[in-house]
C-alpha positions as CSV (number, residue, x, y, z in Angstrom):
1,X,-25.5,-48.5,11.3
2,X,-24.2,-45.9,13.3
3,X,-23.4,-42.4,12.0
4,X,-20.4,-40.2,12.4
5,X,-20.2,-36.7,10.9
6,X,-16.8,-34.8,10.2
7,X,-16.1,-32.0,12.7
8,X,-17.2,-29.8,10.0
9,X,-21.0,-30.9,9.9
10,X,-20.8,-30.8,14.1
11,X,-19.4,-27.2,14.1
12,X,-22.3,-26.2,11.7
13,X,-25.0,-27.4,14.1
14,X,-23.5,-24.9,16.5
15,X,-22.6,-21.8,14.8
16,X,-24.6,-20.7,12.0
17,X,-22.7,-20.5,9.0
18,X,-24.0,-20.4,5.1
19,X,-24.2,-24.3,4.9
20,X,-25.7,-24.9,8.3
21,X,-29.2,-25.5,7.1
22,X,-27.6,-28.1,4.7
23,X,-26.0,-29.8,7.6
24,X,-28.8,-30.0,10.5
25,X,-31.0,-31.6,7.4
26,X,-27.9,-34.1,6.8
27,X,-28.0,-34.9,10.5
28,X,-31.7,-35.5,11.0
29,X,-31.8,-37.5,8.5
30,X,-29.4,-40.1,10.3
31,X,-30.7,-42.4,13.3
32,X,-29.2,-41.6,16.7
33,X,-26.2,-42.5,18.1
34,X,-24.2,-40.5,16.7
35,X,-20.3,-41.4,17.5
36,X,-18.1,-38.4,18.2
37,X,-14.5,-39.0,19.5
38,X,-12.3,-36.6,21.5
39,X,-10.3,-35.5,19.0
40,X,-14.2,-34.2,17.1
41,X,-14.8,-32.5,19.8
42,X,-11.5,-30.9,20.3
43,X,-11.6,-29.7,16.6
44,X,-15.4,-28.8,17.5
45,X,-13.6,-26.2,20.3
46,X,-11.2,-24.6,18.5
47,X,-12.8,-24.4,15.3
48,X,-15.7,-21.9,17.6
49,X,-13.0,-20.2,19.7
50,X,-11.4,-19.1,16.6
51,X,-14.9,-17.7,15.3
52,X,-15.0,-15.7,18.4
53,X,-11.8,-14.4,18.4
54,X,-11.9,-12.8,14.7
């Protein structure tokens, strides 16, 4: 069965954040693929630039 994670779990393998550790053991716990649609990774971009910007 393939996995998909909420943009949520994505954006916490990227930026470090109190739950992160949480998430990347969620994730590696899953067998590859992994399916991630467009509009993931569009949330997956915005939800970082607007990190950087504050």
């Amino acid at each position: 069965m393939d996995a998909y994670f909420d943009s949520a779990i994505i954006l916490k393998l990227y930026v470090q954040e109190a739950t992160s550790p949480v998430a990347i053991r969620l994730v590696g716990s899953q067998a590859a693929p992994f399916w991630l649609t467009q509009w993931q990774a569009l949330e997956v971009k915005n939800a970082i630039r607007l990190k950087v910007s504050v």
